[in-house]
N, C-alpha and C positions, 0 to 999 in steps of 0.2 A: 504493500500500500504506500503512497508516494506518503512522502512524510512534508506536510504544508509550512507556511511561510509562520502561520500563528503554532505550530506542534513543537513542542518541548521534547530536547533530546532525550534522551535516558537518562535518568542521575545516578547514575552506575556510579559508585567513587571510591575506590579503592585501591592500596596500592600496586601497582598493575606489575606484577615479575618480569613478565610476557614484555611488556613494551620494555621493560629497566635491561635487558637482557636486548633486547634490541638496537636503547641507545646506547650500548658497552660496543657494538658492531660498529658502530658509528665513530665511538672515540675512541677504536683501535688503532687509526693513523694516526693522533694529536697525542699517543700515549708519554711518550719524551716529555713532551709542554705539561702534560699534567702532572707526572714526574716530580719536574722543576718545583712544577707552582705548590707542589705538597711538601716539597722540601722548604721553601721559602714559609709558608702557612707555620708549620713547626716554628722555624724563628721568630715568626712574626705574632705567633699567641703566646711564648716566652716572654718576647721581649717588651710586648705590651704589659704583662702585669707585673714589671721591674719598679716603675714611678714610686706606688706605696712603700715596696720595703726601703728602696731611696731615702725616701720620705722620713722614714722610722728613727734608720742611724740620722741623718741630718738630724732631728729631732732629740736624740738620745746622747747622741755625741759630740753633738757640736753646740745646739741653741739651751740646751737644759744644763748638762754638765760639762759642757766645754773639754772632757776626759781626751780626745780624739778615741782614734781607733787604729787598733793593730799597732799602734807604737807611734805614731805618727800625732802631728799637735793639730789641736780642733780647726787651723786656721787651713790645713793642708788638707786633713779629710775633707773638710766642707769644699777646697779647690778640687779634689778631687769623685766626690759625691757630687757635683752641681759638672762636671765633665761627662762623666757617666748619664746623667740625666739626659743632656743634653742632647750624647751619644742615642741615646735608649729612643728620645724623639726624632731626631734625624732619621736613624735606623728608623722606624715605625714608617715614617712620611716614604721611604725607598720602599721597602718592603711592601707597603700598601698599593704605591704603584705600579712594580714590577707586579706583584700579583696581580692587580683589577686586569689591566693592560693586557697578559700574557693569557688571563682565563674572557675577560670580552672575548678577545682575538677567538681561542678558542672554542668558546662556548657560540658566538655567531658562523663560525666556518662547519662546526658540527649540523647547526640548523639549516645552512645555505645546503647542505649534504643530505640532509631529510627533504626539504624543500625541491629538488631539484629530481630526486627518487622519487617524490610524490609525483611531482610534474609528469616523471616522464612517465609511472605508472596510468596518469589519467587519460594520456593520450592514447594509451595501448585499449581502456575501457570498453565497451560495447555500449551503446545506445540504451539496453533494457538498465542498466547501473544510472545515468544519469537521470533519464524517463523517473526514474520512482524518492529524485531527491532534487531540493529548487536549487538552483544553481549558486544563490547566495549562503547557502549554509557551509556549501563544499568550498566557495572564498572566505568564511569565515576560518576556516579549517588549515588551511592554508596561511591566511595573512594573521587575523589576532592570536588564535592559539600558536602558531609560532614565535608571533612576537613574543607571548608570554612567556614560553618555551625558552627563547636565545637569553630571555634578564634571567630565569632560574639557571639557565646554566651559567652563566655570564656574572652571576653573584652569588644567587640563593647556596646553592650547592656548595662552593668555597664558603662564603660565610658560617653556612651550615654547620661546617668541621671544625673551622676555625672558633665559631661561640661554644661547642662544643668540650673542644681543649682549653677553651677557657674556665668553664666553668670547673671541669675536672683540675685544674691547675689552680684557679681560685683556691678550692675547698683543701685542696694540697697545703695551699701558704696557710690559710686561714687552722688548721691543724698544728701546723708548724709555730706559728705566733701564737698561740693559746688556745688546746684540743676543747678544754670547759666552755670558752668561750664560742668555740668552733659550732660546740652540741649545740648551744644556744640559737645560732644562727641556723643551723640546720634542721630544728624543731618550727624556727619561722618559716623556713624557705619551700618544704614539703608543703604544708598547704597553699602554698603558693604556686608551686609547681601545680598543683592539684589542678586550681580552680585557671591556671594559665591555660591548660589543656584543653579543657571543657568550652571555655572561654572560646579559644581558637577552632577549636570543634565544630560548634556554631556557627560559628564566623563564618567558617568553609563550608560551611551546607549551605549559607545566604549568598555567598560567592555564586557557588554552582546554579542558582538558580538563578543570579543574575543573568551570568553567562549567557543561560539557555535566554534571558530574555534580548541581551545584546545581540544572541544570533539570530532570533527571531526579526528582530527591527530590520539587520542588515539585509536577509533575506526576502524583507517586503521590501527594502528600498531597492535592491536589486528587480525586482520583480518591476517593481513600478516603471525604473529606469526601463530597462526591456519591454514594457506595451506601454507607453507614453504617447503614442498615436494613439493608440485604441480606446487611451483614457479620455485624452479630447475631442475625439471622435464623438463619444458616448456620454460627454459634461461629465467626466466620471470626477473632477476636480474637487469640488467638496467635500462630496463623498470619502473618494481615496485622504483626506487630509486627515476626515475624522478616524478611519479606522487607523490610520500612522500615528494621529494623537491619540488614540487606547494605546496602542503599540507602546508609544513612546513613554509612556505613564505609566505599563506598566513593569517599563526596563529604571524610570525612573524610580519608583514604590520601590522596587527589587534593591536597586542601587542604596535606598536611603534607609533600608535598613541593614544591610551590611554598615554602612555609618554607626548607625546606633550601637551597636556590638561595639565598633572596631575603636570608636572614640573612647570607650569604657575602661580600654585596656590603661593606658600609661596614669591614669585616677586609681587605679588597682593596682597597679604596680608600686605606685608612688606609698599607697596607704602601707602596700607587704614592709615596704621598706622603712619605714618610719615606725611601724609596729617592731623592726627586729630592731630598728637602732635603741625604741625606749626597751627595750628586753635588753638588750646589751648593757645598758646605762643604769636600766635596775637593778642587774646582778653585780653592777660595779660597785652602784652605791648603797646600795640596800644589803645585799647580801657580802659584799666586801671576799674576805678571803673565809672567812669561816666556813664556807660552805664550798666554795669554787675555787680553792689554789691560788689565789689573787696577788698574794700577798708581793711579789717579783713582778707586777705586773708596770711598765712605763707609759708614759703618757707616747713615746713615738710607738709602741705596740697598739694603744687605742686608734691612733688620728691614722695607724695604716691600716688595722682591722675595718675599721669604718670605712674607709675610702676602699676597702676589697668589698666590703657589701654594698657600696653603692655599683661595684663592676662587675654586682652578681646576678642583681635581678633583672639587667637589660638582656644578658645573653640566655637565659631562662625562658624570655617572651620569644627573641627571636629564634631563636631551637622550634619552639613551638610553631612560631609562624614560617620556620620556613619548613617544615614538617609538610605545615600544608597545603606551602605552596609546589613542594618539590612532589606531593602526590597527588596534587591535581593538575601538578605539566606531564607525572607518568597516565595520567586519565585522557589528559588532550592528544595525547602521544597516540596513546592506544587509536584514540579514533581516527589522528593522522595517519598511523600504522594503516589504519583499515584502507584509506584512498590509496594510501603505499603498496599493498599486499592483496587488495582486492584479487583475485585471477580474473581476467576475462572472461566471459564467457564465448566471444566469437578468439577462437584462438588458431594457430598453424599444429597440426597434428605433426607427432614425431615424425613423422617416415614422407610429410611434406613434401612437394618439391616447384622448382618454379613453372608456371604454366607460359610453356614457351608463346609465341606468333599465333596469334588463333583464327581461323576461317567465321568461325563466330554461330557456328552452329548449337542453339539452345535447347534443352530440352527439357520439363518439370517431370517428375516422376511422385506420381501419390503423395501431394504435399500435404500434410496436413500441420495447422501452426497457430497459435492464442500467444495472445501476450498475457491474460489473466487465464489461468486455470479454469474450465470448465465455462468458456466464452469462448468459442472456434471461430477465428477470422476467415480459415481455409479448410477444405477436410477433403482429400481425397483429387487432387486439384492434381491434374496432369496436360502440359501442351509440349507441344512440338512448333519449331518455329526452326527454319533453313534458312543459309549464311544470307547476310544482304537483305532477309524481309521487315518490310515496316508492319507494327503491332501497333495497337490503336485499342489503349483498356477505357472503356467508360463504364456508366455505372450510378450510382448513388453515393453519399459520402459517407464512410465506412464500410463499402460493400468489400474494399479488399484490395483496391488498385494498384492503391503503395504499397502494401504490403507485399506484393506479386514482385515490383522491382527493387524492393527491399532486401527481399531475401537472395534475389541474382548478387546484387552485390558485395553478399554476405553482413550486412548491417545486425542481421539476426540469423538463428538459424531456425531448421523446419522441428519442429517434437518429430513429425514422422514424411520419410520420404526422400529424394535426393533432385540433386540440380547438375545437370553435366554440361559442361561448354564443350565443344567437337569429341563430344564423349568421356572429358574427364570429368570427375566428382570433384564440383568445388571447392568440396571440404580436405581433399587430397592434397589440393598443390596452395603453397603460397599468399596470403591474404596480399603483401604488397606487389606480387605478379598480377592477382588475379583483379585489384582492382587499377593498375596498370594498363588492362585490357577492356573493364571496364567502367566508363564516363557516366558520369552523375551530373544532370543540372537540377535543381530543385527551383519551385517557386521561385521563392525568399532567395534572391542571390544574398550572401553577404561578401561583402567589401570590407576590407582589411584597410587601415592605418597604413600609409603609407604613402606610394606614387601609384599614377595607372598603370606604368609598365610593369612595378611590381606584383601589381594584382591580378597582369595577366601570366604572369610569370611563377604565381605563386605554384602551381604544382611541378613545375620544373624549373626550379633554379639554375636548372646550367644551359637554357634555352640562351640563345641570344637575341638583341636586340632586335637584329634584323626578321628572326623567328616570330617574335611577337607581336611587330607591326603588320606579317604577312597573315598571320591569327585574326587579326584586329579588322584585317583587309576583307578577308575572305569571310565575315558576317557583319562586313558593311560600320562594323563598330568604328573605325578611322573617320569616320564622317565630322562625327560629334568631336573625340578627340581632340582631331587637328585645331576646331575653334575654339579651344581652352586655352590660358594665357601660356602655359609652357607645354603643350602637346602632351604628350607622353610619362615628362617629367613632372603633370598638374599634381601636387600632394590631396591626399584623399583623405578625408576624413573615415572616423570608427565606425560602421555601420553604411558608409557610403553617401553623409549627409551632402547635399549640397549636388549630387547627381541623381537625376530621375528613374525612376523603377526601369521603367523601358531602356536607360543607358547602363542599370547596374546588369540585366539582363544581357545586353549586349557584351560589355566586360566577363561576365559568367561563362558568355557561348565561348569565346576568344581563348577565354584560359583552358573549356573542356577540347576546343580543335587543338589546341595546345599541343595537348598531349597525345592528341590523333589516337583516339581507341578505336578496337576494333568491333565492340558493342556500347550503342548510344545510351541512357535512360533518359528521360527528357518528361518531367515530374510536374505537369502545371505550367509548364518553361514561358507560355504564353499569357499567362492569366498577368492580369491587372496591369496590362501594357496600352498602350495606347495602337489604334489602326497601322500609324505610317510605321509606327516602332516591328508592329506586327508583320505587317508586309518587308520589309530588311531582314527577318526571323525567317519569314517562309522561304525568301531569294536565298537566303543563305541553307536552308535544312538542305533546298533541292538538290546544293553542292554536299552538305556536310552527311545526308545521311546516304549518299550515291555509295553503294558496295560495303555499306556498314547495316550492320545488324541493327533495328530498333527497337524499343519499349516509348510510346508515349502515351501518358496519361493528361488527356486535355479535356477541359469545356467549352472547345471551340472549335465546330464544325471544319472552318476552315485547314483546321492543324493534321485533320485524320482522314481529310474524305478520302485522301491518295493514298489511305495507308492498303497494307496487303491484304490485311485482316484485322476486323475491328471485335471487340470480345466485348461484351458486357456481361460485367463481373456484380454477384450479390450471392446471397445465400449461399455463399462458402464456396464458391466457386464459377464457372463458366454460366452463364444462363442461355446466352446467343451469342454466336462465330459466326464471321463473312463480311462479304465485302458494302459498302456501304450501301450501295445499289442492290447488292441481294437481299438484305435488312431492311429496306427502305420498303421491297417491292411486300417480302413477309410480312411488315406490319407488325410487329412484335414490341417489346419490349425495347430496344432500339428506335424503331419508329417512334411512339410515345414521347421518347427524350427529347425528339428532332422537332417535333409538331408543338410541345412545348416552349420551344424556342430555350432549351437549357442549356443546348450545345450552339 
């Protein structure tokens, strides 16, 4: 079932092995760089929690009792303590950047490597995979979830380890300077931890269902963008505003309460932390040493223990938070994975091969074919058609048309039956031979960004110039052309704006003589053109379809009457075959269409 522009993904969220195991595939070339940045990480969560005990002897040895240290007079320690500091910052400032620098670098080269495996996966896809998904969900897919993706690896992930070793390094010194007073802090800091978890817990399931509502949004504005005719056509203006403001409202709603949670956090943290300092301060001064070993305790052991719990409960939140953010970029993964690793389903069989030069001799063999289960488009559908005959499908809409040249050029395949071109089974040889041999015009030309030479060039990029002018020639397409400000070289816009259906069609024909196939489909090729457009279309078929095999599916008399044989296709298959004058004189079902005036 297609899944719609308003349909919420799955909120599947959990830590996915399956993808974490897949992006390890990915950062097996960058292995050296992470390497490095782990070894640096190590120095750099050392040498970050050096300032305090600094702090402590400054404090003890130099400003209190001026004693010095290790032999040395208070005047030299303190030059020497206030150098090391110094040291211990500079180092941090290096360290921080070498790390960000060397893991960005890496953590965007890993995603441009997902990205690009994605890409070329979706190109390889079949039509029934995109058909049942809006095309802005799978650019979501692609553009935010990776973005997301490249900052988790890019930070989250290093930070991750590195607050990590912090906190285990913390609670190390904090031991070390005073184990009674350590308990202390660690009897605060567990429920902290506690409610940090839960906390972020939440947070992440208000994420997730943002998400789903960001993807929704993008997915209708994608949509909207793509029939933006059809919306003005129809005043659909209003209308379409009000359902993008539900949309938007309720990606907004989504959004404003992950706020609420998220703003919670550093007021809850703040509280943990002021609750362990007065617990600290209690047992200093309330309880003294009688109870807690105090009694050796200095004022630079306090002012460093304090300043270690102020640099305990920041890395506690973010552990948490990047918890989970690092498993829900393996959740966006996963679904990226899925456009990555989808299989196609029109695919080249092992034992494949290319289908050489073909005489273009078609034939169906007991086709039977549904895109939905237990809803037959075709059933039992068999023609014969000899090299160089022109076919001519009409019909009703949905009787089966396109489906018939759909399946020739393998866009899908049959549940039951077979298709041979001069005898071979299409599913035998080659998907990039066999659609090499044969030419698709659809309706809908579309037009590529670009110039017009490149759009007639686009199926064959190693055509020359001189190639594509004679294309352009021979269906009359140079006409129009040439009066454009730079001929050839005129820049095209996306979709083709700015040139007339009737000229993107001409562009369309140019690129399929292109490539000179030796069986035509021609899909509509004439609808919503204009007469003179029309007549350039027909001047050119009488050259382009001379000793080629055809399929044309048209609503317009004029396009089929010279065809070989004209088929009107419904109820799953053939209804009436022949030639337009022997349908005519039958009176049939054919007839009907003609006296309508629908053809």
């Amino acid at each position: 079932m297609r899944n719609r522009y308003f349909e919420d993904e799955q909120l599947v969220y959990k830590f996915s092995t399956k993808a974490f195991k897949k992006t390890l595939s990915f950062a097996r070339p960058y292995r050296k760089t992470i390497a490095i940045v782990f070894v640096f990480m190590a120095i750099f969560a050392f040498v970050a929690l050096a300032p305090p005990m600094i702090t402590r002897f400054l404090i003890d040895y130099v400003i209190t009792t001026q004693d010095g240290f290790l032999g040395l007079e208070a005047v030299q320690t303190a030059i020497i303590l206030i150098a090391v500091l110094m040291l211990v910052y500079a180092s941090d400032i290096i360290f921080t950047f070498l790390n960000q620098r060397l893991m960005l670098q890496t953590g965007h080269k890993m995603v441009h490597d997902i990205r690009h495996n994605t890409f070329k996966n979706l190109q390889k896809l079949s039509f029934d995979f995109f058909d049942s998904r809006p095309a802005g969900k799978i650019l979501v897919r692609l553009t935010n979830y990776l973005d997301e993706v490249a900052e988790v690896f890019a930070r989250a992930i290093l930070a991750f380890i590195i607050d990590g070793a912090r906190v285990v390094m913390i609670m190390v010194w904090l031991f070390i300077l005073h184990p009674q007073l350590a308990l202390v802090v660690l009897a605060c800091t567990l429920p902290m931890a506690v409610s940090v978890y839960f906390l972020r817990r939440g947070l992440a399931k208000r994420w997730r269902i943002c998400r789903n509502k960001i993807s929704n949004r993008t997915a209708y504005i994608a949509e909207s963008i793509q029939g933006s005719f059809v919306s003005r056509s129809f005043n659909r203006n209003s209308l379409n505003n009000e359902i993008y403001k539900d949309v938007n409202a309720q990606n907004y709603r989504s959004w404003m309460r992950v706020i609420h949670v998220h703003e919670f956090f550093h007021p809850a943290l703040d509280g943990f932390f002021w609750l362990g300092m007065i617990a600290v301060y209690s047992v200093i001064i309330v309880f003294g040493g009688r109870f807690f070993g105090l009694e050796g305790i200095t004022l630079g052991i306090i002012v460093s223990f304090i300043a270690y719990m102020g640099m305990f409960s920041q890395p506690l939140n973010n552990i948490a938070m990047y918890m989970q953010r690092i498993t829900s970029a393996m959740t966006n993964l996963e679904r990226v994975y899925e456009l990555g690793e989808t299989p196609s389903s029109i695919y080249d069989e092992k034992d494949a091969s290319d289908m050489q030069e073909v005489d273009g001799e078609v034939k169906f063999e007991n086709i039977s074919f549904f895109y939905e289960k237990g809803v037959p488009v075709l059933e039992n559908f068999s023609l014969d058609v000899e090299r160089g005959k022109m076919i001519a499908l009409v019909g009703p809409t949905g009787g089966g048309k396109t489906t018939i040249v759909s399946l020739l050029s393998r866009f899908y395949d049959p549940q039951e039956g077979r298709i041979l071109i001069d005898g071979n089974d299409i599913k035998k040889v080659k998907l990039h031979s066999l659609r090499t041999q044969v030419g698709v015009m659809m309706q809908d030309a579309f037009i590529f960004s670009g110039t017009i030479l490149e759009n007639i060039r686009y199926a064959r990029p190693d055509a020359t110039r001189e190639e594509c002018i004679r294309a352009a020639e021979s269906v009359y397409a140079n006409e129009f052309i040439e009066k454009l400000e730079k001929s050839y070289d005129t820049e095209t816009k996306e979709g083709g704006g700015g040139i007339s259906s009737g000229e993107k069609q001409l562009l369309s024909l140019a690129r399929l003589i292109l490539c000179d196939p030796k069986i035509l489909i021609l899909d509509e090729a004439t609808a919503n053109i204009d007469t003179q457009t029309e007549d350039k279309i027909k001047k050119a078929l009488d050259t382009v379809l001379k000793g080629r095999t055809s399929f044309v599916v048209a609503h317009r008399l004029s396009t089929i009457k010279k065809a070989d044989a004209i088929l009107y296709i419904d109820n799953l298959g053939i209804q009436e075959a022949g030639t337009h004058d022997s349908l005519m004189q039958k009176q049939g079902l054919y007839y009907t269409l003609v006296q309508k005036g629908t053809l």
